[in-house]
C-alpha positions in Angstrom: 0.0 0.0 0.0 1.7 3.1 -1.0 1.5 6.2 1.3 -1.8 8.0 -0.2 -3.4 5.1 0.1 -2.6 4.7 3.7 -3.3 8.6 4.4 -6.1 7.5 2.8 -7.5 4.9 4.7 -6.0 6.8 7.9 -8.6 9.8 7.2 -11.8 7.6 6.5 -10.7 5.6 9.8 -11.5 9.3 11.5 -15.0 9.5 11.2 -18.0 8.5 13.5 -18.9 5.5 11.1 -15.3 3.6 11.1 -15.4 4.4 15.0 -18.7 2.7 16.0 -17.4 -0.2 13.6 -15.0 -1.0 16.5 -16.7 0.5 19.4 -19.7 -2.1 18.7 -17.4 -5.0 19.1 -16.7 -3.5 22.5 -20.3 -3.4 23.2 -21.4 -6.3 22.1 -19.1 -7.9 24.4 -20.1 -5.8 27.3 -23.8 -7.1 26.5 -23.4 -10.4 26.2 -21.8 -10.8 29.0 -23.8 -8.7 31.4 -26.6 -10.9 29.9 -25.1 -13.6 32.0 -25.7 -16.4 29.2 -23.3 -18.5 27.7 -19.7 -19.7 29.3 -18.2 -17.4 31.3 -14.6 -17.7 29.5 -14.2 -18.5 26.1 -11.1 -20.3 26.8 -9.5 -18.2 23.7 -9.9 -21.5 21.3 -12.0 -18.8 18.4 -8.6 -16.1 18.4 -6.3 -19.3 18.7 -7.2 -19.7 15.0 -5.9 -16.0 14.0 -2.6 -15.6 13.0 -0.8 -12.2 11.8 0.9 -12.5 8.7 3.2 -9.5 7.7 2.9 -10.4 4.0 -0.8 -10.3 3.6 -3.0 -7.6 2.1 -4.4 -4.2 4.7 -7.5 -5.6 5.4 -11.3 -3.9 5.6 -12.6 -2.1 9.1 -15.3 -4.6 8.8 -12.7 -7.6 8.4 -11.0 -6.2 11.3 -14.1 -6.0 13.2 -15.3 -9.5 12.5 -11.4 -10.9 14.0 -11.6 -8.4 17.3 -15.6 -10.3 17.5 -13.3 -13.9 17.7 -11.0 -12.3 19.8 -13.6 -11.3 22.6 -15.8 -14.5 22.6 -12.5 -16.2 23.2 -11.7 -14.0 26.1 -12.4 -13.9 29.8 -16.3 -12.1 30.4 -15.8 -10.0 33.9 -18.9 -8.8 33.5 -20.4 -11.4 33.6 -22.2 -12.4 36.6 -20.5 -16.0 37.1 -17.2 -14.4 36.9 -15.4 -14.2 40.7 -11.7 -14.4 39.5 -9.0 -12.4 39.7 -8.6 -9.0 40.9 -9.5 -7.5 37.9 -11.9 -5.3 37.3 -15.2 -5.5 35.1 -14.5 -2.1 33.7 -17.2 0.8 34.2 -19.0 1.5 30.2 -18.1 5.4 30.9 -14.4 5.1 31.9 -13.6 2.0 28.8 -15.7 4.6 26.2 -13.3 7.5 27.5 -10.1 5.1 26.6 -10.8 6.1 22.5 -10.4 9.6 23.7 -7.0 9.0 25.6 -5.9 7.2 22.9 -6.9 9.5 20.8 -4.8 12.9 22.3 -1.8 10.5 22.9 -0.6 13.0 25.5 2.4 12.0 27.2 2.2 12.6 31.5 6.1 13.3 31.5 5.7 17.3 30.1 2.9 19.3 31.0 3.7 21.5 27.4 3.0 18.1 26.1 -0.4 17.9 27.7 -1.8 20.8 28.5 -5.1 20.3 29.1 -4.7 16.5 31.0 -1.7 17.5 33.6 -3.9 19.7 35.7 -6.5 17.0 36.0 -4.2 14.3 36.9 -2.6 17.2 39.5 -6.2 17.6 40.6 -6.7 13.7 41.7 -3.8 13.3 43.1 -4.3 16.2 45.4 -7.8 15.0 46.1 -6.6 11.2 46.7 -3.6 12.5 49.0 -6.1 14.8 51.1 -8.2 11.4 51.7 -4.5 9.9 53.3 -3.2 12.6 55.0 -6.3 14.8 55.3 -5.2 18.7 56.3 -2.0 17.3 56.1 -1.6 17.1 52.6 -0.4 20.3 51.8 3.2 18.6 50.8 2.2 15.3 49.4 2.2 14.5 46.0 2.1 11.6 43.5 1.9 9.9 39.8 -0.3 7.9 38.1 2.0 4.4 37.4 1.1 1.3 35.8 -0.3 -0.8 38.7 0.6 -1.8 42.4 4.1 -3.1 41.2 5.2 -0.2 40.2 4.1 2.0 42.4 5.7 -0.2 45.3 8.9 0.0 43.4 8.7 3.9 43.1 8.0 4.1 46.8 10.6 2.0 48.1 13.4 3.3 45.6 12.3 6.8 47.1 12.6 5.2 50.4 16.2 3.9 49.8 17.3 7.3 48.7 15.9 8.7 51.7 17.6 6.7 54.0 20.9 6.4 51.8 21.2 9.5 50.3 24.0 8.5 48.6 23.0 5.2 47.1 21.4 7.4 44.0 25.2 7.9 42.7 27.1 5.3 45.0 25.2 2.8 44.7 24.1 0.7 47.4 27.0 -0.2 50.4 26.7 -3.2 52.8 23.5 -4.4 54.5 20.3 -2.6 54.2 16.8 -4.0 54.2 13.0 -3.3 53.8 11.0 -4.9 56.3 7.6 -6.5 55.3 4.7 -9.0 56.7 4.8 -13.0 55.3 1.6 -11.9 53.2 2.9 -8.6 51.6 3.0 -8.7 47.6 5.5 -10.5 46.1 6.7 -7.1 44.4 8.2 -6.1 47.6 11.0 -8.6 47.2 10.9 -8.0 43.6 11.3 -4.1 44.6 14.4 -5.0 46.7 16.5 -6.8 44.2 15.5 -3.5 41.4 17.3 -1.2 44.3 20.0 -2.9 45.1 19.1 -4.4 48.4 18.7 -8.5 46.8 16.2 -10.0 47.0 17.7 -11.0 50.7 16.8 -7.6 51.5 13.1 -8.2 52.2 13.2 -9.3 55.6 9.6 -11.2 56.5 7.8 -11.1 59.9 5.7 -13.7 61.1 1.1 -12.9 60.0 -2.0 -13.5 63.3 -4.7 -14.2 60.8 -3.2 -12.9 57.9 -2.4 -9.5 59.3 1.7 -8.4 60.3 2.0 -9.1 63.8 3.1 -6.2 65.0 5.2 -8.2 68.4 6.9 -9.8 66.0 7.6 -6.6 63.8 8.8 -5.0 67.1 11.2 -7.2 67.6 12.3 -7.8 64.0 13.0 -3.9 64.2 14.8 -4.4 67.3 16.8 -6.8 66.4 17.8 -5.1 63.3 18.8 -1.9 65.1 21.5 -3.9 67.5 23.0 -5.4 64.2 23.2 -1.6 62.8 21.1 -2.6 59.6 19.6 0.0 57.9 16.2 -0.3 57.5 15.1 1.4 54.1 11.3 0.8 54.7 8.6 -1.2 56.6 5.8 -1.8 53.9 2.0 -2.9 55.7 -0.4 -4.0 53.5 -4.1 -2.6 53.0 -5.8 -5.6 51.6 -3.7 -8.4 50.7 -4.2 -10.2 47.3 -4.6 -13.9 49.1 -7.0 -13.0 51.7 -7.7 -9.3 51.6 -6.4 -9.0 54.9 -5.5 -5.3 56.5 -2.8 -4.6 58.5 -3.2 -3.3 61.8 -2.0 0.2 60.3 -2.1 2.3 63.2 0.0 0.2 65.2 2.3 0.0 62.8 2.1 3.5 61.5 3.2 4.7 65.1 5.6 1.9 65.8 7.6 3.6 62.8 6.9 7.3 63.6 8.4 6.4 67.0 11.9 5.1 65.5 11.4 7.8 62.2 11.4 5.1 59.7 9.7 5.0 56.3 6.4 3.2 56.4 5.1 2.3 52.9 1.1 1.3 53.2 0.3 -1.4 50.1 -3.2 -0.1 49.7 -3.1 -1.2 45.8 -6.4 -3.2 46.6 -7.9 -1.5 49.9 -7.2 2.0 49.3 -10.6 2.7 47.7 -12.1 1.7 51.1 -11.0 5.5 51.9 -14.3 6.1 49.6 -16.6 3.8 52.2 -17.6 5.6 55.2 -18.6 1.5 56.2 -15.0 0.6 55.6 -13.1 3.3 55.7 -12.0 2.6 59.5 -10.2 -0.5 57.8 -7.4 2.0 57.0 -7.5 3.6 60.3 -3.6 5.0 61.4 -2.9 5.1 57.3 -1.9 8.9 57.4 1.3 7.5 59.7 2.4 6.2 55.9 5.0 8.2 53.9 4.0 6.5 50.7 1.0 4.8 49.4 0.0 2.6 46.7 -3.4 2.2 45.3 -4.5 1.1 42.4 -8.1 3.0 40.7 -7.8 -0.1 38.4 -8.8 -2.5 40.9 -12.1 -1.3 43.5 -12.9 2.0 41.4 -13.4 -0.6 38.7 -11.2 1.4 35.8 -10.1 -0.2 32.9 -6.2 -1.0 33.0 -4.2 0.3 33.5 -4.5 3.2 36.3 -2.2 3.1 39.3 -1.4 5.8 41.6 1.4 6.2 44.0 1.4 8.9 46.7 4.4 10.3 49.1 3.8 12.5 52.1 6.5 14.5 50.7 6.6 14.7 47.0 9.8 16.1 47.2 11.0 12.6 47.6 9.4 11.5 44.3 12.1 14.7 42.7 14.8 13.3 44.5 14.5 9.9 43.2 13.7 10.8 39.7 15.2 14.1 39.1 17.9 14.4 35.7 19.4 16.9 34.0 17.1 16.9 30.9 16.8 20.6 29.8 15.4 19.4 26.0 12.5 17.8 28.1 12.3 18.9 32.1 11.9 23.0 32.7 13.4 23.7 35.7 12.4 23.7 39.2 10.9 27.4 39.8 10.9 27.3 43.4 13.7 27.3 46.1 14.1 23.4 46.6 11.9 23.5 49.3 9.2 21.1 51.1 6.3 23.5 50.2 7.4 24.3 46.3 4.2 24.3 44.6 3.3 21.4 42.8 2.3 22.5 39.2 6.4 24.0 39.6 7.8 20.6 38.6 7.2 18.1 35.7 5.7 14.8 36.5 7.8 13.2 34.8 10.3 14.1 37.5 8.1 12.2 39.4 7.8 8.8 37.7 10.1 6.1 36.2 8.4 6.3 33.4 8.3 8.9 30.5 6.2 8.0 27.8 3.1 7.7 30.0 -0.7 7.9 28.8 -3.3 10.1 30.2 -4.5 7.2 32.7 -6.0 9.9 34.8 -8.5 10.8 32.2 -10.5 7.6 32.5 -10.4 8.3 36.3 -12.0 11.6 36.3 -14.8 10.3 33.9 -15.6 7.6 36.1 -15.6 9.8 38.9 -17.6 12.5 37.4 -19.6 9.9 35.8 -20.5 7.8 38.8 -19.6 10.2 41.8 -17.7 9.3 44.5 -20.3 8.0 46.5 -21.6 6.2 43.3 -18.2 4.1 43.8 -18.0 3.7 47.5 -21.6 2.0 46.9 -20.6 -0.1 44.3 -17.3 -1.0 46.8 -20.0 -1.4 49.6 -21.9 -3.6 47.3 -19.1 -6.1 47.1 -17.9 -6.3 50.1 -21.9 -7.0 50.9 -22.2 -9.8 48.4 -18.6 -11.7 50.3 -19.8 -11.4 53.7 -23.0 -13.5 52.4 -21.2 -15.7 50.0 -18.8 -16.3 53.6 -22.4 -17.0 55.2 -23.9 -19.5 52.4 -21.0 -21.8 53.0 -20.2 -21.5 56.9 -24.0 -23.1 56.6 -23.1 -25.6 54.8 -20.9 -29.3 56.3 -19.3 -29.9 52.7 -17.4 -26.5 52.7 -15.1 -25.0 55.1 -14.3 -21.7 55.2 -10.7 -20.4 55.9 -11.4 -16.7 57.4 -13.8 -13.9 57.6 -14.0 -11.5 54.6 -12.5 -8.2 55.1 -13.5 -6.7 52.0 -14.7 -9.0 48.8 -12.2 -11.7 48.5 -13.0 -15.5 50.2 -11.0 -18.2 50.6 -12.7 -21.8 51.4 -12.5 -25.2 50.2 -14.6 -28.8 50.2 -14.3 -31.1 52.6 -17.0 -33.0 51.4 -19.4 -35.0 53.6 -18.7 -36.8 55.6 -15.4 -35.5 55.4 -12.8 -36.4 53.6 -9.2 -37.1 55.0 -6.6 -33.8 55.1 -4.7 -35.5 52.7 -6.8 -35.6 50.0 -8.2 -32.3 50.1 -5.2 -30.5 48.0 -5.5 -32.2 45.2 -9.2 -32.5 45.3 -9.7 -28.6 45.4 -7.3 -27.9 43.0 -8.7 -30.1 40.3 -12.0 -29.0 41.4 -11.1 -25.4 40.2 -10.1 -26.7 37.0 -13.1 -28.1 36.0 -15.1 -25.8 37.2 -13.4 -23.4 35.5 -13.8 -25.4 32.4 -17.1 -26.2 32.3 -17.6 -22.7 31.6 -20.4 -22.1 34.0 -18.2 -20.1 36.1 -14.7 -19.0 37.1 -12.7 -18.3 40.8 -9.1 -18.9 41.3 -7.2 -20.9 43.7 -4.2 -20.1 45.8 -2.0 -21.7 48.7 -3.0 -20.4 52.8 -0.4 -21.9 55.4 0.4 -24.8 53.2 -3.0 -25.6 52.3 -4.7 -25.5 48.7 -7.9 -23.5 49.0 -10.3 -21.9 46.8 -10.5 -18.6 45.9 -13.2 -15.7 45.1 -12.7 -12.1 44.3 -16.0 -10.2 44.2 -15.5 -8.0 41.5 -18.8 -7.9 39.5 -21.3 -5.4 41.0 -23.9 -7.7 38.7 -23.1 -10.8 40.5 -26.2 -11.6 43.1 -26.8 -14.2 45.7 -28.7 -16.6 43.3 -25.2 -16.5 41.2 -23.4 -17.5 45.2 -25.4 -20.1 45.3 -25.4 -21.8 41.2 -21.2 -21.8 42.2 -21.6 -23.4 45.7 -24.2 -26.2 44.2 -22.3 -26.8 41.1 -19.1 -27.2 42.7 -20.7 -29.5 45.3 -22.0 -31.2 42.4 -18.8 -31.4 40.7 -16.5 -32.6 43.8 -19.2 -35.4 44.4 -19.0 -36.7 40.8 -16.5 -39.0 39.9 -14.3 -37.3 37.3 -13.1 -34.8 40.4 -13.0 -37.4 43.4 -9.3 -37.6 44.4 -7.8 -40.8 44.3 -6.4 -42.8 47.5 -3.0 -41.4 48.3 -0.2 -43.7 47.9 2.0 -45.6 49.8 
């Protein structure tokens, strides 16, 4: 195709007709499964048959349409009602319609000359989400928009290090220095401490009470550490963690580590749009004691991906970690280096790891200004509702056994069958019981490990998902486990 022709094509592509050709396939998808009919994951067996091929011919809008419909029947359906997977979020119609727009002003987050009109609003809700940590506060906190929870973490923890080492920036890191973090906290904490320099050694564990940090154990952790003269970069609690949804006891913690002026780091990549909730808001009670925070929009605020956030008490930290000489794309500070600088003074991009970075923020202030704020918090409320009674359908039940009391919308039980079965059977039975449930295409949870043991696992993301869908997933799992394709066999030996 020679370059008219693509120009061509290019302008035609630009008008309200070639748009809704691909916007339908979006909504199609979103309406069938919303409808709550047909398998809930298509397995991806119709996009399986698709293959690229550089050599062939540009195809039609309408061809291209007709492979993005295989695509999405192959695909995962959050929205539908059967769905209780993974911490992802059925996306909210306003916020996915809002993504052709960022896509189409391609502004890059790094240089506010570069976008104009989106820097202020992503300024705007981070000032708004930093006055929900730190309240009156907030006057010196600041933040970025980052890809997700692992970055964020990373970001925190590598402002953290250069903090407490101020001259590991340019040095490097020298000797023994460690981040301090509960059994439960998200594996990118370790992950976060090999990327600074600290190994992956550097992530020292303390023992969990019920899936929460204990915070005797963290005492004397920190103890123990400060006779041996190790630097301590960070302690990191976690607001929601991804096995259980647990929260940490925060305000212990937080004034544990005001008291020996060390960096807390509050995971709230999950939990932090429970500062939405006045019902479960008090979850994060003794969070403004955190110097960072990560929560992700894309999870609870149910925002397409990707839209993390990560905030610091003191943004100047962020400039500190992130700061270069980079006159061709960074204007200068305007201010005199200190604490109180206004925010608009500096580019976010001094800010963020990243530099080529979408308008993420966008998508958030549509939903926000779509839904409202308390729109959210009742769709969060609504959630954590519909766990507390899936938690109560199978306490009632003898075949099931339940493994803790929900938090916030994520469950983790298994069956034990009835009478029950023996311990060491169970494993395999529950695992292989996900599998098929999963495959029969009638719903879909996930599994995961708890103190050794294979359980079951449900995250309540699907504000359509109602207590007659609970029960069709307890009595066809039942059903399943009883049958004898999913029976475990007699252990050996």
């Amino acid at each position: 195709m020679s370059r008219e022709e693509a120009l061509s094509r290019a302008r035609d592509d630009m008008s309200a007709a070639s748009a809704r050709t691909l916007l339908d396939v979006a909504a199609g998808y979103l309406a069938a499964a919303a409808a709550g009919t047909g398998r809930v994951s298509g397995g991806g067996a119709a996009a399986a048959q698709i293959r690229f091929e550089a050599d062939a011919p540009p195809s039609s809008l309408s061809d291209v349409a007709a492979e993005l419909r295989d695509i999405a029947s192959s695909a995962n359906r959050l929205w539908h009602p059967m769905y209780m997977g993974h911490q992802v979020a059925p996306p909210l119609p306003a916020a996915i319609w809002s993504e052709s727009l960022v896509a189409a002003l391609n502004q890059s987050l790094a240089v506010r000359e570069m976008s104009p009109s989106v820097t202020p609003i992503e300024l705007g809700l981070l000032r708004w989400m930093s006055e929900l940590v730190w309240r009156d506060d907030a006057v010196r906190a600041g933040g970025t928009f980052t890809s997700g929870g692992t970055e964020a973490i990373f970001t925190s923890l590598l402002a953290a290090r250069n903090v407490r080492l101020p001259d590991s920036a340019v040095e490097g890191v020298r000797g023994r220095a460690v981040i301090v973090c509960g059994e439960h906290a998200h594996y990118a904490v370790k992950r976060a401490a090999a990327e600074i320099g600290l190994g992956s050694r550097g992530a020292v564990t303390v023992a969990s009470q019920r899936g929460r940090v204990d915070v005797s154990d963290l005492e004397r952790t920190l103890d123990r550490l400060a006779r041996e003269e190790v630097p301590i970069v960070a302690v990191v609690a976690t607001a929601g963690s991804t096995a259980t949804g647990a929260f940490d006891p925060l305000r212990e913690i937080g004034e544990l580590c005001a008291a020996r002026g060390l960096w807390l780091h509050v995971d709230a990549a999950h939990g932090g749009s429970a500062l939405l909730s006045a019902r479960h808001r008090a979850r994060l009670d003794g969070i403004e004691h955190a110097s960072s925070v990560s929560w992700d929009p894309h999870k609870m605020m149910l925002v397409p991906l990707s839209a993390g956030v990560v905030l610091v008490r003191y943004r100047r930290a962020l400039e500190r970690a992130f700061g270069q000489d980079a006159p061709y794309l960074f204007r200068a500070s305007s201010g005199d280096g200190s604490e109180l600088e206004d925010a608009d003074a500096v580019e976010q991009g001094m800010r963020s790891f990243m530099c080529s970075r979408r308008a993420d923020a966008l998508k958030v202030w549509v939903t926000l200004r779509r839904y409202g704020v308390d729109g959210i918090a009742s769709l969060f409320d609504g959630l954590c509702e519909r766990t507390q009674e899936l938690h109560d359908l199978l306490v009632a039940r003898p075949d099931f056994e339940v493994m803790h009391a929900p938090e916030c919308n994520i469950l983790c039980f298994r069956y034990v069958g009835t009478p029950r079965l023996p311990d060491v059977r169970l494993d395999e039975l529950n695992l292989r019981l996900r599998e098929a449930w999963n495959a029969s295409g009638e719903g879909w949870i996930t599994t995961t490990v708890l103190d050794g043991i294979r359980v079951l696992r449900v995250v309540m993301m699907n504000p359509l998902t109602e207590r007659e869908h609970l029960a069709r997933m307890i009595a066809g799992l039942a059903a399943l486990a009883a049958g004898p394709a999913i029976a475990a066999p007699e252990p050996r030996g």
